[in-house]
C-alpha positions as a printed Julia matrix, in Angstrom:
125×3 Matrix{Float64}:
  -0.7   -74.04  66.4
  -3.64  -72.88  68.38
  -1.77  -74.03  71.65
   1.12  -72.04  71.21
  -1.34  -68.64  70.48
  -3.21  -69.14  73.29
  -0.39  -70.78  75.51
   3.0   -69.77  74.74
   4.52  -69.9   77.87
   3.37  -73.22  78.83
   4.41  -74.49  75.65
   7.91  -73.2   76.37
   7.72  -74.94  79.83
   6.65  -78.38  78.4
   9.49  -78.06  75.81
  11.94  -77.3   78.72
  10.76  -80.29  81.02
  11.45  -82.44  77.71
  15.14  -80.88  77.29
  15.65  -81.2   81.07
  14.81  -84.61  81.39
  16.46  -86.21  78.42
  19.76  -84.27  78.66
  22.86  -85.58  80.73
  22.87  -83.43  83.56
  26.29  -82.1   84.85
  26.91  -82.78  88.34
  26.55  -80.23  91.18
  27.04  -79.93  95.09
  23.04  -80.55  95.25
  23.26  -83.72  93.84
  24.57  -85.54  97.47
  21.29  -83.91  99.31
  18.22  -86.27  99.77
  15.32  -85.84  97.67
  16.08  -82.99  95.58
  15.45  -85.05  92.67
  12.02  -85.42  93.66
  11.52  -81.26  95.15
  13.25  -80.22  91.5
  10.2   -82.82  89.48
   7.61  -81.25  91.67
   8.34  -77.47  90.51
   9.05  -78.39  87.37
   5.28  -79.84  86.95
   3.75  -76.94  89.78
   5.83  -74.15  87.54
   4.23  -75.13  83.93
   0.9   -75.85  85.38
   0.9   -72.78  87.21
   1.61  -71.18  84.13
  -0.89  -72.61  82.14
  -3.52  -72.03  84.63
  -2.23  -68.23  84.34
  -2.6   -68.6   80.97
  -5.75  -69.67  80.96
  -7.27  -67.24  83.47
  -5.64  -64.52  81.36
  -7.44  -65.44  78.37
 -10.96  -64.63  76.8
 -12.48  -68.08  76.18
 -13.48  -70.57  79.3
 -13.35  -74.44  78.72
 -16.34  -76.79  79.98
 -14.54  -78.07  83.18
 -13.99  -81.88  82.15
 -11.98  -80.52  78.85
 -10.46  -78.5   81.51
  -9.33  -80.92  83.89
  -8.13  -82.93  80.89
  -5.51  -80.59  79.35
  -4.6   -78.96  83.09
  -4.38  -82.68  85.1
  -4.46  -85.77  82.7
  -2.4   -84.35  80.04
   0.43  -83.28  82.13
   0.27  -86.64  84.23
   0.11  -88.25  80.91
   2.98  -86.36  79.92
   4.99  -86.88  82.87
   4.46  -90.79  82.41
   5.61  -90.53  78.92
   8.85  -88.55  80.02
   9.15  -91.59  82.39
   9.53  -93.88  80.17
  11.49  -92.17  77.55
  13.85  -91.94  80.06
  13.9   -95.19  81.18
  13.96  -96.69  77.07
  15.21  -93.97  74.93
  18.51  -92.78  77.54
  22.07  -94.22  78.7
  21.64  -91.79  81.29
  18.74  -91.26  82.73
  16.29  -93.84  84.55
  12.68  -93.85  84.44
  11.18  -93.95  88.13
   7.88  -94.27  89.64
   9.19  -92.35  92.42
   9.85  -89.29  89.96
   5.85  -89.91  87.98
   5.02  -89.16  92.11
   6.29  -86.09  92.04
   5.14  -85.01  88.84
   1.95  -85.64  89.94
   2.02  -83.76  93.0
   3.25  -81.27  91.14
   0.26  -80.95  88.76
  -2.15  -81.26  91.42
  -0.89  -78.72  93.49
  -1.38  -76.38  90.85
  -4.61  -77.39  90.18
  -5.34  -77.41  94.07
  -3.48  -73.59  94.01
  -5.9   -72.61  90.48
  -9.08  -73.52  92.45
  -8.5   -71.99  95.63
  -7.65  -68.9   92.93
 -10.6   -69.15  91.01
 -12.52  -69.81  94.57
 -11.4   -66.09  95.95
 -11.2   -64.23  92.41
 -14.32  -65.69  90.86
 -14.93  -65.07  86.76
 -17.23  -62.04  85.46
């Protein structure tokens, strides 16, 4: 419950990857171009960590910066694993790839690359 006070947005985003990636996808003209699987996992990942690192630097309350790195890089690459495998166990049809946990991963740390050069330039009060 706390989460979604203090992170609604990103909760909505983590919900969405969830329904994105378990759901039959319909087909489009996209789906013959090379390695927009992989461009589509990393702004799915970049988008809700961007948007919890919004979140965060919105709010009133600072975490110590391992709990920090925790819920804005492990979880998410945790996550992303889990989604993975779901895929690959729970589906008919969807596969889990290690080539998709990649770019989840990039995604995430791109936003926590992006966040710190943030934070760097626009420094807390």
């Amino acid at each position: 419950m706390y989460a979604i006070r203090r992170f609604p947005l990103t909760c909505c985003c983590v919900a969405l990857i969830w329904y994105l990636c378990l759901f039959k996808p319909p087909s489009t003209p996209l789906d013959s171009v090379s390695g927009i699987d992989k461009v589509a996992h990393v702004v799915m990942y970049l988008g809700t960590c961007g948007v919890f690192w919004a979140e965060y630097f919105r709010s009133p309350f600072h975490l110590s910066r391992r709990c920090l790195l925790g819920i804005a890089v492990a979880a998410p690459i945790a996550m992303s694993g889990a989604v993975e495998l779901c895929q690959k166990y729970l589906t008919d049809c969807r596969s889990g790839e290690w080539a998709d946990f990649a770019a989840n991963s990039l995604g995430v740390l791109s936003a926590a690359l992006l966040a710190a050069a943030w934070r760097h330039r626009h420094p807390m009060r």
